[in-house]
C-alpha positions as CSV (number, residue, x, y, z in Angstrom):
1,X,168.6,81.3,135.6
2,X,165.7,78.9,135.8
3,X,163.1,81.7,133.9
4,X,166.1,81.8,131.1
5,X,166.0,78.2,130.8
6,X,161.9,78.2,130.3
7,X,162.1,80.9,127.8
8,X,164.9,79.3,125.7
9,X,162.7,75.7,126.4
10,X,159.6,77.6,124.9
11,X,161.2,79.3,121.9
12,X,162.7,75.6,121.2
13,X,158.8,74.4,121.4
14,X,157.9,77.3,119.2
15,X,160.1,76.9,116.6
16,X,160.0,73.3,116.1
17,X,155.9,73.8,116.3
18,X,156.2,76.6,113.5
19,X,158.5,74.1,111.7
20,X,156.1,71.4,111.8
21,X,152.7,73.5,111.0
22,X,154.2,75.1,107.9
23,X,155.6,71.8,106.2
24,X,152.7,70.2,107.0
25,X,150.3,73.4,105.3
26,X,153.2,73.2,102.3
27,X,152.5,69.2,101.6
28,X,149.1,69.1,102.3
29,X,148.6,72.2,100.0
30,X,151.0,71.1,97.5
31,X,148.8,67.4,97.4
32,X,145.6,69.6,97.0
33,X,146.9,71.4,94.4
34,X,148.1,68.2,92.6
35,X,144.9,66.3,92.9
36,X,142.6,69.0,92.5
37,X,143.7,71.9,89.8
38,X,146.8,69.8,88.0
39,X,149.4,72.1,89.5
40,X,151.5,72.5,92.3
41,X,153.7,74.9,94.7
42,X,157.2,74.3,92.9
43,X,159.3,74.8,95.9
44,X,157.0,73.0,98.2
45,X,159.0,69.7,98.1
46,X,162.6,71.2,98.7
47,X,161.3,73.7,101.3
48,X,159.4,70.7,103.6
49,X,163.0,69.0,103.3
50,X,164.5,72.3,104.6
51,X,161.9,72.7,107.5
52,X,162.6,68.4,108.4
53,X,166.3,69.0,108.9
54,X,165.6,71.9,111.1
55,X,163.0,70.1,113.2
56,X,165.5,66.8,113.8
57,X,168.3,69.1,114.9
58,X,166.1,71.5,116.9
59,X,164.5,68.3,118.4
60,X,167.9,66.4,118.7
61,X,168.7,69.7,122.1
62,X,165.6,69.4,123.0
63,X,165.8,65.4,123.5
64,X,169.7,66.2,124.8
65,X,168.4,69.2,127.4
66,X,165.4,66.8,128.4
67,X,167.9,63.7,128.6
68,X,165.2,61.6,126.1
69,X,168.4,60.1,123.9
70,X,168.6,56.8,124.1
71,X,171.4,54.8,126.4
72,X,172.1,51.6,128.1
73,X,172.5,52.4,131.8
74,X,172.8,48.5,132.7
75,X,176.1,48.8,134.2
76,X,176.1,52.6,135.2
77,X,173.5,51.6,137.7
78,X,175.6,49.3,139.7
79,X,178.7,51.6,140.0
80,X,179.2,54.0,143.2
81,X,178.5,57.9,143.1
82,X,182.4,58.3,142.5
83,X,182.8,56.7,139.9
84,X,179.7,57.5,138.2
85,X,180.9,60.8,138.3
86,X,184.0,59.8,136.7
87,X,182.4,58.1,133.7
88,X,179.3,61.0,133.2
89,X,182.7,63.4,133.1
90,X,184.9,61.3,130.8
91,X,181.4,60.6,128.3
92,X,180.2,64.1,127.9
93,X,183.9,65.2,126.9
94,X,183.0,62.6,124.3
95,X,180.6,64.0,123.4
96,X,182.2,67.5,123.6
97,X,184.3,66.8,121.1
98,X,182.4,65.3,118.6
99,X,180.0,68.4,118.9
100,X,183.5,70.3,118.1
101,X,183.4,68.6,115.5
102,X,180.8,69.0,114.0
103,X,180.6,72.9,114.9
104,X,184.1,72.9,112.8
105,X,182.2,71.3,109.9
106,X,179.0,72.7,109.8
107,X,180.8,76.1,109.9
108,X,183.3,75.5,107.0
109,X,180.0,73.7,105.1
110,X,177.7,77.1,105.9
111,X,180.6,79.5,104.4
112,X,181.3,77.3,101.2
113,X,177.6,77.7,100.2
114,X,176.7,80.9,101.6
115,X,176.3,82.5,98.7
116,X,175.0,79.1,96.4
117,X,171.9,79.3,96.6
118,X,168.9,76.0,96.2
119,X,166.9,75.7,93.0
120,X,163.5,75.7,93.9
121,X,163.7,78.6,96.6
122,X,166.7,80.7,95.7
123,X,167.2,80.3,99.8
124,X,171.1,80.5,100.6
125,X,172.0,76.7,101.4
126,X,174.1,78.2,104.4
127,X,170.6,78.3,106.3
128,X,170.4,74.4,105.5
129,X,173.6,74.0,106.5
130,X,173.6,76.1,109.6
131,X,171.6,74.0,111.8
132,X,174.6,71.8,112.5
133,X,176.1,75.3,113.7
134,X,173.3,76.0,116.2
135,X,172.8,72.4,117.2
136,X,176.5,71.7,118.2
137,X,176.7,75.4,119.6
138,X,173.1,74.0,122.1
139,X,174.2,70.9,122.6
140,X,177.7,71.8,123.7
141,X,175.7,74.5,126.0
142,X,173.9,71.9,127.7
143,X,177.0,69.5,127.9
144,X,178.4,72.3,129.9
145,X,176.1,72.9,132.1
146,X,175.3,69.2,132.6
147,X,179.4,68.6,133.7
148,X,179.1,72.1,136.2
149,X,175.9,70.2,137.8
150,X,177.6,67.0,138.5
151,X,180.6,68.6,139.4
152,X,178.8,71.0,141.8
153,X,175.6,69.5,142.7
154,X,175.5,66.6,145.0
155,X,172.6,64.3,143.7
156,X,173.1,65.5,140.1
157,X,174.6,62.7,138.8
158,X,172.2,60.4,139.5
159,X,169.5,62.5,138.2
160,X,171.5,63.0,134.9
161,X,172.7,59.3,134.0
162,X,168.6,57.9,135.1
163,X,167.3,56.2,131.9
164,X,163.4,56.3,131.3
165,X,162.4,53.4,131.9
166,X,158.3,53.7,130.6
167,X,155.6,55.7,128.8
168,X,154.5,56.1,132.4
169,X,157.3,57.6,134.2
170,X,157.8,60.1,130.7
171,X,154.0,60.9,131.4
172,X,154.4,61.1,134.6
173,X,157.6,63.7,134.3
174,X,155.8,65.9,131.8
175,X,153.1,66.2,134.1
176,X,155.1,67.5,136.8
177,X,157.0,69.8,134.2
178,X,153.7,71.4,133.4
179,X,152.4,71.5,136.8
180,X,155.8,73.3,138.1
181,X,155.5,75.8,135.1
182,X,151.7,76.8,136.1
183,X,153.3,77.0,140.0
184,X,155.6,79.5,138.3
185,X,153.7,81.4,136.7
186,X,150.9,81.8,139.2
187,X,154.3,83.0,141.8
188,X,154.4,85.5,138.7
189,X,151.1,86.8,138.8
190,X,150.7,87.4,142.2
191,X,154.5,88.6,143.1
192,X,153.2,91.3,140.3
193,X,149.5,92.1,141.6
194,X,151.4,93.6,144.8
């Protein structure tokens, strides 16, 4: 379960990487091309605004699956285990819903204009609009999984509703990230060397 979860957390990374590089090569090119030679890409400009959507809703699961959003945790902290159960249960069916939401939306959105397409790229607006699809679809994922680990997991709760308090501790938990993945994969190397 936990190698699925680092491959899903990588092709996340990828994608949102791939994302980033090509609008950046687009404007930058597109800038060059404007200054430079008096022309331009013409669907630079509407495919960089494609590629931004995509990168805030692949980054909004990441931040979800990492617990980065922001929240106030001020009175959470001072409640007992119970009942901070309770609340983490009652909030993330919240949260549930409104992901149902907008699943339902996004999905009636994507077939209107699936066969419309934009002007500049002739791309089908229902891969604009389909993000909201696989956003609420990895959110709700997460959601899921985050309930079954409070519900199931002793300490879990306290893990999950833990605010960040400083660059430092953020640091400080990427580090150990990275240095668990490189334990990981060295476990790999050598469980496949015998």
């Amino acid at each position: 379960m936990q190698k699925i979860i680092l491959m899903i957390d990588k092709l996340l990374n990828v994608l949102m990487a791939l994302c980033l590089a090509f609008m950046s090569i687009l404007v930058f090119g597109n800038v060059v091309l404007r200054y430079f030679f008096h022309s331009g890409i013409t669907w630079s400009e509407e495919m960089s605004r494609f590629l931004f959507i995509w990168i805030v809703f692949l980054g909004a699961i990441g931040a979800l699956k990492d617990n980065d959003h922001l929240g106030v945790d001020m009175l959470l902290k001072k409640l007992p285990s119970g009942v901070k159960r309770v609340i983490f249960i009652l909030s993330n069916a919240i949260v549930l819903y409104v992901l149902w939401l907008v699943l339902n939306g996004s999905w009636k959105v994507t077939m209107t204009n699936m066969y419309s397409t934009a002007p500049a790229t002739g791309l089908p607006l229902a891969c604009v609009y389909g993000i909201g699809v696989v956003m609420s679809i990895g959110m709700g994922l997460i959601i899921l999984f985050n309930i079954y680990r409070v519900l199931f997991q002793i300490d879990a709760v306290e893990e999950l509703t833990r605010m960040k308090e400083s660059e430092d501790e953020i640091m400080e938990e990427v580090h150990e990230k990275i240095m668990e993945s490189h334990h990981v994969h060295r476990q790999d190397v050598a469980g496949g060397e015998r």
